[in-house]
C-alpha positions, -999 to 999 in steps of 0.1 A, spaced: -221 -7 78 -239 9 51 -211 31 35 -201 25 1 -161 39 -5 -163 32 -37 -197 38 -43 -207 10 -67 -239 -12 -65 -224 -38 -85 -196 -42 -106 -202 -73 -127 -200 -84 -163 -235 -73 -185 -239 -107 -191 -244 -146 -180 -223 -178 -171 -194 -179 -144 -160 -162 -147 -130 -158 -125 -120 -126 -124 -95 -101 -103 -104 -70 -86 -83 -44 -68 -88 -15 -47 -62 14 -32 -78 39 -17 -52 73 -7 -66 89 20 -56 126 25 -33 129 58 -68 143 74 -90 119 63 -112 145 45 -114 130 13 -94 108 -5 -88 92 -39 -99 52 -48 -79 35 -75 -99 3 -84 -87 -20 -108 -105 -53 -122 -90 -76 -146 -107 -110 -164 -103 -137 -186 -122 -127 -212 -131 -97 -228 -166 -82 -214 -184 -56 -208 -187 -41 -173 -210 -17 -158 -212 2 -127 -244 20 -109 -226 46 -84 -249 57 -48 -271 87 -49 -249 119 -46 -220 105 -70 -219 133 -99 -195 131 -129 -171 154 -115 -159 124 -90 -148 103 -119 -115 120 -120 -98 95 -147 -110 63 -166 -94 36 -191 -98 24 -214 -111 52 -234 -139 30 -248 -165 41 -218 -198 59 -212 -206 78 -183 -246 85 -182 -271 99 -159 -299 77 -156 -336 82 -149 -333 77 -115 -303 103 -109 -278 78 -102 -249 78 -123 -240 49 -144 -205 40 -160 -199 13 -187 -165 -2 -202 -172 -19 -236 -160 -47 -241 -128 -54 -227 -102 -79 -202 -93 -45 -178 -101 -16 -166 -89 14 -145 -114 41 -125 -104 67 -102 -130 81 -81 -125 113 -57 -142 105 -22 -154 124 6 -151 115 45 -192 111 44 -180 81 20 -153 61 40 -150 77 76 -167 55 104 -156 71 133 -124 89 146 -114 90 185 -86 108 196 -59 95 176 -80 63 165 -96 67 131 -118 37 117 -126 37 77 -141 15 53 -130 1 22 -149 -14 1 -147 -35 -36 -171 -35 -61 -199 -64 -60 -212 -89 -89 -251 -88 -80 -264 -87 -118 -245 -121 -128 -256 -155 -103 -227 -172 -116 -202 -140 -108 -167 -150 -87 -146 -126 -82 -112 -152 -80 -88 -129 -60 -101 -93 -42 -76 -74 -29 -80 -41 -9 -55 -20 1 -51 14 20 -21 36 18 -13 45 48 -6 90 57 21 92 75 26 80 111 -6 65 111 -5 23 115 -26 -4 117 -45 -15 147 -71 -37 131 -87 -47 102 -119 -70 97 -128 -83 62 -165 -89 56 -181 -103 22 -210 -90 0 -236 -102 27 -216 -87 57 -204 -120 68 -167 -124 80 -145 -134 53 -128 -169 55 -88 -167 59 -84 -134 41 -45 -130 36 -34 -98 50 -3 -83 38 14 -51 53 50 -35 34 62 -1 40 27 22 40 8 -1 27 -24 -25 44 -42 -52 22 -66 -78 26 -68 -103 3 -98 -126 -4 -103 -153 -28 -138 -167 -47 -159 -141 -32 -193 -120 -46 -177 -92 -29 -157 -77 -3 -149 -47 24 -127 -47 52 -131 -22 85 -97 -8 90 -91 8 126 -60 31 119 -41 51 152 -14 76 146 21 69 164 48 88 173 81 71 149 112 73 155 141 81 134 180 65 139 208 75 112 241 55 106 265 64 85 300 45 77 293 28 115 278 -1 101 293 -14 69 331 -25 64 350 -2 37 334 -6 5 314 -39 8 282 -52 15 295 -67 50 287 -57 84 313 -44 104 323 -60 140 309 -22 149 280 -32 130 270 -60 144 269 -48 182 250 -17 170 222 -37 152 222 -60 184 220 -32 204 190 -19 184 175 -57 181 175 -57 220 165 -24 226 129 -29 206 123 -60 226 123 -42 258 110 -5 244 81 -20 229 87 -12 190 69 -35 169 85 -25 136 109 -7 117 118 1 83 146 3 68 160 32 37 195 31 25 215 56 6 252 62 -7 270 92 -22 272 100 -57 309 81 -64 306 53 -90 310 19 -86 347 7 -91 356 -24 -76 318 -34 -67 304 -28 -103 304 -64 -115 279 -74 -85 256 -41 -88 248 -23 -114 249 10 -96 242 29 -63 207 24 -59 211 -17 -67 240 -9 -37 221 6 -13 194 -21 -20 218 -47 -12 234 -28 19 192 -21 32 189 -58 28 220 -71 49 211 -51 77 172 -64 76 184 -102 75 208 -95 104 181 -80 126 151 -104 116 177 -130 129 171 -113 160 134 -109 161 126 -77 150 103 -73 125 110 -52 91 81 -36 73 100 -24 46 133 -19 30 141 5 6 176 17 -11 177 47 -30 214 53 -41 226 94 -39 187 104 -45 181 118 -11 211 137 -1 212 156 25 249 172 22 271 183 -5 291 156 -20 320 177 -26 340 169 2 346 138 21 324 150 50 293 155 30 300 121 13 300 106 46 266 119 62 248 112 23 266 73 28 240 63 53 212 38 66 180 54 82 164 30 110 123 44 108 104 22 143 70 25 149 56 14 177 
């Protein structure tokens, strides 16, 4: 495993004595895995100055944003690019990436990339309290796998992994570094609209019809072999009347309606990756007449399998 997604040979304070700091990683991949973009974030205690040594190949050009604005970016002797934050508690870095960078191997619809967190080699005393890595996730791809090794490729001890909506994190704690293997497979999903079937006449309850239909759908994943499904709600544009002291407006309503009809089928064993409201952004029909109101009023069931 000898690629480097982020590119860094260490990433640790220019100085002595232990600290606990944070580090995160989110890497976007583009939906063909040809290159991608790496957010990595680190956060301390105390103010300090950090420093990074980037692999051979890494010009100035792949730096595509960095805070705060007290940093150099240098070329050193050997060619390798170097890039220092003065002294200060956090730091942002954006770095473009090619596939030569992340990609491990792709099979058919199987694609296994790496990504990886900075290292504290240049401090003995260096502990990186809480690493967390993270991959967005392109669409209708999902996790098949994911393997989190430390600085000297050993498995990492009870990482927590974490998984809402589109994205995957690992999540290791008092570590000298971290990268995680993640085996990625692209699935068909699934899409299943409901309008005013589910919900009684302005409230946040499910209707009798409701109920069976979110049963129905509960039973149906069990034996159609659907491991997830996410959840987005909407409404039309009308304002709140007689529901305004309980939510603020159609997007806290939609929330609230998203959320009733996740707790009623995780009751039932399915599992929900996500749930999302998003008021009358979204619509898909003119609002102008009761029709259109009714197809914008609606909950979208996303299952992956």
């Amino acid at each position: 495993m000898e690629k480097r997604l982020i590119g860094t040979i260490f990433a640790a304070a220019l100085g002595t004595g232990a600290y606990a700091d944070s580090s995160e990683v989110i890497f976007y991949p583009d939906p063909d895995f040809s290159q991608g973009v790496v957010h990595f974030h680190y956060e301390g205690e105390e103010p300090r100055q950090y420093g990074f040594i980037f692999d051979e190949g890494v010009g100035e050009d792949r730096i595509l944003f960095a805070h705060p604005a007290e940093h150099t970016i240098e070329k050193l002797p050997n060619g390798l690019l170097k890039l220092t934050f003065a002294e200060t508690k956090k730091y942002d870095y954006y770095q473009k990436v090619t596939q030569n960078d992340f990609l491990i191997a792709r099979n058919g619809n199987r694609v296994d990339i790496l990504v990886t967190g900075g290292e504290c080699r240049n401090a003995p005393d260096c502990v990186i309290e809480k690493s967390s890595l993270r991959v967005m996730l392109p669409s209708g791809y999902s996790v098949v796998q994911a393997k989190g090794v430390d600085h000297e490729l050993k498995e990492l001890y009870h990482p927590q992994r974490e998984e809402e909506g589109d994205c995957y994190s690992l999540i290791s704690r008092n570590v000298k570094g971290a990268s995680m293997v993640v085996q990625l497979e692209k699935t068909a999903r699934t899409r299943r609209v409901y309008n005013d079937q589910l919900f009684e006449p302005g409230r946040v309850k499910l209707s009798t019809e409701g109920e069976k239909l979110l049963a129905d759908v509960a039973e149906e994943m069990k034996k159609g072999g659907e491991k997830k499904v996410s959840i987005d709600a909407y409404t039309d544009n009308t304002p709140l009347q007689r529901l305004k002291p309980l939510y603020e407006n159609n997007r806290n309503l939609s929330e609230a309606r998203g959320r009733c009809v996740a707790d009623y089928l995780a009751l039932r064993g399915v599992r929900v990756a996500s749930v999302s409201g998003y008021g009358e952004e979204g619509a898909i029909a003119s609002n102008d007449s009761d029709e259109g109101r009714r197809e914008n009023g609606r909950i979208e069931l996303i299952f992956t399998p």
